[in-house]
N, C-alpha and C positions, 0 to 999 in steps of 0.2 A: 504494500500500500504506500502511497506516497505521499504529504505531507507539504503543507503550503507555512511556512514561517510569515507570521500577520503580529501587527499593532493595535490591539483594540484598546479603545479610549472609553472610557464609560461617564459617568457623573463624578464619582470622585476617585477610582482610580482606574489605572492604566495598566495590561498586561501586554505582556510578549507569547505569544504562542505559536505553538505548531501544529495544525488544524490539519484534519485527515481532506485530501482532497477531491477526492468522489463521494463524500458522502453530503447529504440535500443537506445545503443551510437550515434548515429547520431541524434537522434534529443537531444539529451542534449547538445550536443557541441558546438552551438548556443549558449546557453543562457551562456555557461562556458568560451568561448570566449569571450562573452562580459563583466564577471564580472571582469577578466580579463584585457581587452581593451588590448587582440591583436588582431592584424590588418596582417591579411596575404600581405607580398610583393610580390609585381611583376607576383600575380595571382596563389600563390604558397598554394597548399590546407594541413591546418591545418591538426593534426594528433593526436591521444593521445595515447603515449605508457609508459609501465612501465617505472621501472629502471630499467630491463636488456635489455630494447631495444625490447619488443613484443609489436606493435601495434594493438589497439582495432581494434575490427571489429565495425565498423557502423550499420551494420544489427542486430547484436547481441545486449544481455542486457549484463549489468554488471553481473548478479549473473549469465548468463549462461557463461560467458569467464570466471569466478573463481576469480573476482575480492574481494577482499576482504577485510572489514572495516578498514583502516588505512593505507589503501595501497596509494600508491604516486604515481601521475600520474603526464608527464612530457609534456607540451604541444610542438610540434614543428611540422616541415614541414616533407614532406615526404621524401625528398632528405636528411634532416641534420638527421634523424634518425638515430640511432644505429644500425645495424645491430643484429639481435635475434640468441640468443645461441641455439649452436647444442650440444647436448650431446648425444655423439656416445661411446656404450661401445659396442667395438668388438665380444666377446664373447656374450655377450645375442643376436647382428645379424644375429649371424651364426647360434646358438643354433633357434632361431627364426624364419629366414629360412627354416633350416632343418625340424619343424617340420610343417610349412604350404606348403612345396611340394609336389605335386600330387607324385611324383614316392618314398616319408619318408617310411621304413621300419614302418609297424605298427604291430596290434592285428592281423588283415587280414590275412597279409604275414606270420605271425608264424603258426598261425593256420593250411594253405594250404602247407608250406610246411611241418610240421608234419603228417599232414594229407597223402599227396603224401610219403613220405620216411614210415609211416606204411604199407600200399597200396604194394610201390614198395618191401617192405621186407617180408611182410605176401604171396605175392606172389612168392619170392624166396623158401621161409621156405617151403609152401603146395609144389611146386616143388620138390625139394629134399627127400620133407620126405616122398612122394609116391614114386618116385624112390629109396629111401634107405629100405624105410621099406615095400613096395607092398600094401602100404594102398588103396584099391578103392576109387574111384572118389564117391560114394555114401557118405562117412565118411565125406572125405571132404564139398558137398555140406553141410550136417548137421553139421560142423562145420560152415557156411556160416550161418543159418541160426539158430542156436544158438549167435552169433556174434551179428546177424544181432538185435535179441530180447534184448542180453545187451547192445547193443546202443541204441532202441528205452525207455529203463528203465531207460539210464543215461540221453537219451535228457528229459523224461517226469520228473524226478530231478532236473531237471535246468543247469547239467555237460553240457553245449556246447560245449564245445573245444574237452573232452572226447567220444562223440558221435559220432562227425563228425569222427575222427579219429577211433574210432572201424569201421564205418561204411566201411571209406576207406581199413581195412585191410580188410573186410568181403569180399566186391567187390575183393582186389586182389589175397584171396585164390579161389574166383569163378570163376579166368583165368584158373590156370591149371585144374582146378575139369572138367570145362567145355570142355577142351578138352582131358580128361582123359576119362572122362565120352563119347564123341564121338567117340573116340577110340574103344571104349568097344562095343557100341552099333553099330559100324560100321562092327567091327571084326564078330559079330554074323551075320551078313550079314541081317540087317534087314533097311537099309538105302543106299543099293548100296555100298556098300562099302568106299575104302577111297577117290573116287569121291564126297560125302558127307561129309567128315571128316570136311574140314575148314566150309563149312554155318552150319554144325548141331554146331560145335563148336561156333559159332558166336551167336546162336539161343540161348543156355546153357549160357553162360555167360551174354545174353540178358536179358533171366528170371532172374537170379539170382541178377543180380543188379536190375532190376525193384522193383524185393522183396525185397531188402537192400532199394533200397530208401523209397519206399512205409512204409514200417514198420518205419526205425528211422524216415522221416522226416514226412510223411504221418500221422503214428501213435504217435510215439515220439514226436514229434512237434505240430502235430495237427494242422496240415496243410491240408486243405481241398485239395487245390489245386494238392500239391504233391500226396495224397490216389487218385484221379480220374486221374491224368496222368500215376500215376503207374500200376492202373488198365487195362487201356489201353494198356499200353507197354508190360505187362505180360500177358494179353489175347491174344494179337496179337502176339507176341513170342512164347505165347505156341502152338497156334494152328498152326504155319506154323510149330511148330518142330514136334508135334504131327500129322498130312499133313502127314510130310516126312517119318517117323516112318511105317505110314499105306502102304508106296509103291506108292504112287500120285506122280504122273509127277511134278517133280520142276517145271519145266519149266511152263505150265500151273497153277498149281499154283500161278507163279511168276506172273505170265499176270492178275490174278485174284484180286490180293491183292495191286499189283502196283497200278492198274484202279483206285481201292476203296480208297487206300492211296488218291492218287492226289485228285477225289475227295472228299476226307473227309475233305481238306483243306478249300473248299467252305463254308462247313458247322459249321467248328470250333468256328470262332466267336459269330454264333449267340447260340451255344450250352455252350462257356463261359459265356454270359452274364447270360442264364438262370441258370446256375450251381451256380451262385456268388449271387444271389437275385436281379442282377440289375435290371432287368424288371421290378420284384416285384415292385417296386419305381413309375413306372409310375402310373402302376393302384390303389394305395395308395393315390399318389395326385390326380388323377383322381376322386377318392370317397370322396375326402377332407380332406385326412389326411396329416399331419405332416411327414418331415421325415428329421432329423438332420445332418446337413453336415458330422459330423464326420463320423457316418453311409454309407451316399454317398461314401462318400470318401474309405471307408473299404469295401464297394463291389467294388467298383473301380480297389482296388489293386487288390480284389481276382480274379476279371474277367480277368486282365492283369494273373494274374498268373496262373490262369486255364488256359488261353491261350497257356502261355508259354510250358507247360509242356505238357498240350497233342500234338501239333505241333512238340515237342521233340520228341515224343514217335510216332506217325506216320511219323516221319522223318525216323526214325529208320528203320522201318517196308520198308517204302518206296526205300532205300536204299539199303537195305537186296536183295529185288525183283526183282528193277531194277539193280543190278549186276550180278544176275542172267539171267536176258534178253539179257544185252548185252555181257555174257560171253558165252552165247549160238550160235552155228551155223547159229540156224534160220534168215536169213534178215527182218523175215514179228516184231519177236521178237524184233531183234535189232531196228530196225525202230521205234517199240512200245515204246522203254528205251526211244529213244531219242526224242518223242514227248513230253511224261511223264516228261523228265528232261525239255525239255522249258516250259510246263505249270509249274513245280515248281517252277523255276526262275522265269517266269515273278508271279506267286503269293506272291511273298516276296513283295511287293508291298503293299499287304493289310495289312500289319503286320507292326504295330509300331515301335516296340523292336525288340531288335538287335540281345535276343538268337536264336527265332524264325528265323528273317532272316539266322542268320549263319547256324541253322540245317536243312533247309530247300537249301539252299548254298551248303553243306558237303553231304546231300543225289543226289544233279545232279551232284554234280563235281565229287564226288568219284568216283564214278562206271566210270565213262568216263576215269579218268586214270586211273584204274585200268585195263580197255580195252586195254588203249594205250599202257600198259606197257606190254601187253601178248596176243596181236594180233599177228599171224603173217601175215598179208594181207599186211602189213605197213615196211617196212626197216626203217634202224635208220635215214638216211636221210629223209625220211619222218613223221618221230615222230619226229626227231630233227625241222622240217620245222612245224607241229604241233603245239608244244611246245612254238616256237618263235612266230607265230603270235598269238597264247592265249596271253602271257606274252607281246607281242605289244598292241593287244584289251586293255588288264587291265591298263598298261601306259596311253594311249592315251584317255581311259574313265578316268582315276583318274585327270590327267590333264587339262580334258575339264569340264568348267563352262559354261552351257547352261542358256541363259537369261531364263524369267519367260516364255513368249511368246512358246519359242523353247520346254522347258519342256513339256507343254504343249502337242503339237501337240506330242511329242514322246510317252506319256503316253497315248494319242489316238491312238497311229498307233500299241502302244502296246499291245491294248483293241483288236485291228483289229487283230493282228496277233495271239494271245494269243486264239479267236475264231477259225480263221480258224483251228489252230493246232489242239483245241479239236474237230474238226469235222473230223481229222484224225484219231482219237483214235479207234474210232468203227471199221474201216471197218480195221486197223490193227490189231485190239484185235480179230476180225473175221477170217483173215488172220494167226495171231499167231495159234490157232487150228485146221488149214488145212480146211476149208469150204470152200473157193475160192477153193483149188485143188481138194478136193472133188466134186464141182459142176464142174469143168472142165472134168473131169473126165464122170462125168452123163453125161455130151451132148455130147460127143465125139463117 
């Protein structure tokens, strides 16, 4: 045991001692008081602080408060105590502060805006400089995907800051290319012309970011997660452009791949988990094997992450379709969009994380005002009467704390409605391709 040599001072005398030094100030104060022989008045509980007036903790030892061999301790009550010094330097507060605030300027924020001002200006530059020089949208994409391979070279170098930011100019020359390139393909009349120009343009720029992710972060990174969501975004994007290219009905189409969107959302998670090796896990300890937390934990992320990104990428898809449904005439169509958008909403539910919900969010609501905004069934008073009870719902939900109980039964009656809906799907996806008025037809 070890032993702290202290000067304690009392009221009328003063000892030298040698104080065990792990043991809680409270229980030595006893026997220190009595060598001592002070006598607390009037019920008034003893106390032992420095000479600047900081009182021991009781609970604590000496060597954990920092008491240290020669140090003087001054015995009195709690009331006659000194007052403990504050030393407040203003400057290291603020400095201090500032750097533990959620909203402190950091590495983050340079990065992304760097990143966004290359983006916004590589997007200018391919702008202009096909309009100045007649450069095709072909050049361009190949500059996209040249871009795209020195970002995935400087991320697999260790340049992060540099990757990200090539990436971001890659994506913004693949805005105009995209619709340079729809342009083109529309002009030859092989897409309907420029009734097709903004989804084929949407579709082109779809792929070609999917490729920029895929390659830097997917490849560059080496990012499992990123390569399998990007696959998916750029399968699904090319074949609805390559669809449209062939002369297929958008519109059916759109009825085809919305269905499959919504439900691919069913299936996402359990198709994360086996992507990531979590599964693998069970059947490992199942035969008696080992398997190290760290490990666990690193399929963990990867499952969240596989998640994320393919849910991104059929958000995408899903969005595309259903804008197309309910930017169509059909009611059997519209009706389709708008069952498809409450099964996406109520399946944000399943989903942990916040990307997922938001892209899953962005694919129902979009389309719905994009509707609002280019109907004309609707006058402005009644978009404006539209508008205002959305923006009431979202108040009035942000507002309202549902006890545990109430929760509850909503996420039941949500189960309930969320079935019924999908029992609507069929016989409108049916409807969407004229077989109801076909068989009307046949009996007649």
């Amino acid at each position: 045991m070890s032993y702290t040599r202290l000067t304690v001072i009392g009221s009328e005398r003063k000892a030298e001692l040698a104080l065990p030094s792990t043991e809680p100030v409270g229980v030595l104060l006893p026997h220190v008081l009595e060598l001592l022989e002070e006598q607390p008045r009037g019920g008034d509980v003893l106390i032992l602080t420095t000479l600047t007036g900081a009182s021991l903790d009781f609970d604590a030892t000496l060597e954990e408060q920092g008491v240290r061999p020669g140090a003087m301790l001054r015995v009195t009550t709690a009331d006659d105590a000194p007052q403990a010094p504050e030393v407040i330097d203003i400057t290291d507060a603020i400095t201090e502060a500032g750097a533990t605030r959620r909203d402190a300027w950091g590495e983050a924020h340079t990065r992304t805006t760097l990143a966004v001002t290359a983006g916004i200006a590589a997007a200018g530059a391919a702008m202009w400089a096909m309009g100045a020089f007649a450069l095709p949208a072909q050049w361009m994409l190949a500059a996209v995907a040249l871009l795209a391979a020195v970002g995935a070279g400087l991320a697999r170098s260790g340049q992060r800051v540099a990757a990200v930011a090539v990436a971001s100019a890659a994506i913004g020359i693949a805005l105009p290319a995209a619709f340079g390139l729809a342009a083109e393909v529309g002009g030859a009349g092989g897409t309907g012309g420029t009734e097709a120009l903004v989804p084929n343009t949407v579709l082109v720029a779809a792929m070609s970011a999917w490729f920029v992710l895929g390659l830097v972060w997917g490849i560059g990174f080496q990012r499992g997660s990123a390569r399998y969501g990007a696959a998916v975004g750029l399968l699904a994007s090319s074949i609805l452009f390559f669809l449209s290219l062939a002369g297929f009905d958008r519109g059916g189409v759109a009825v085809i791949v919305s269905v499959l969107s919504v439900a691919a959302l069913g299936v996402l998670p359990g198709v994360a988990l086996s992507l990531s090796g979590l599964t693998s896990y069970d059947d490992r300890i199942m035969r008696g094997e080992r398997a190290s937390t760290v490990d666990v934990r690193a399929a963990i992320s990867e499952s969240f992450a596989q998640l994320t990104w393919t849910v991104i990428a059929v958000s995408v898809v899903a969005a595309l379709s259903l804008t197309e449904l309910l930017l169509s005439a059909d009611p059997w169509r519209q009706g389709l969009a708008g069952a498809l958008a409450i099964v996406a909403l109520l399946r944000m539910r399943t989903f942990p994380l916040a990307p997922p919900r938001l892209a899953l969010l962005a694919a129902a609501v979009v389309p719905g005002i994009l509707w609002l905004l280019s109907t004309p069934l609707l006058g402005d008073g009644e978009k404006a009467l539209a508008a205002g009870v959305a923006a009431l719902v979202a108040v009035a939900t942000a507002a309202w704390s549902p006890s545990g109980v109430v929760a509850a039964k909503l996420r039941r009656w949500a189960d309930i409605v969320e079935l019924l809906v999908v029992l609507t799907v069929v016989p409108l996806a049916l409807g969407s391709f004229g077989i109801f008025a076909d068989l009307l037809e046949a009996f007649r």
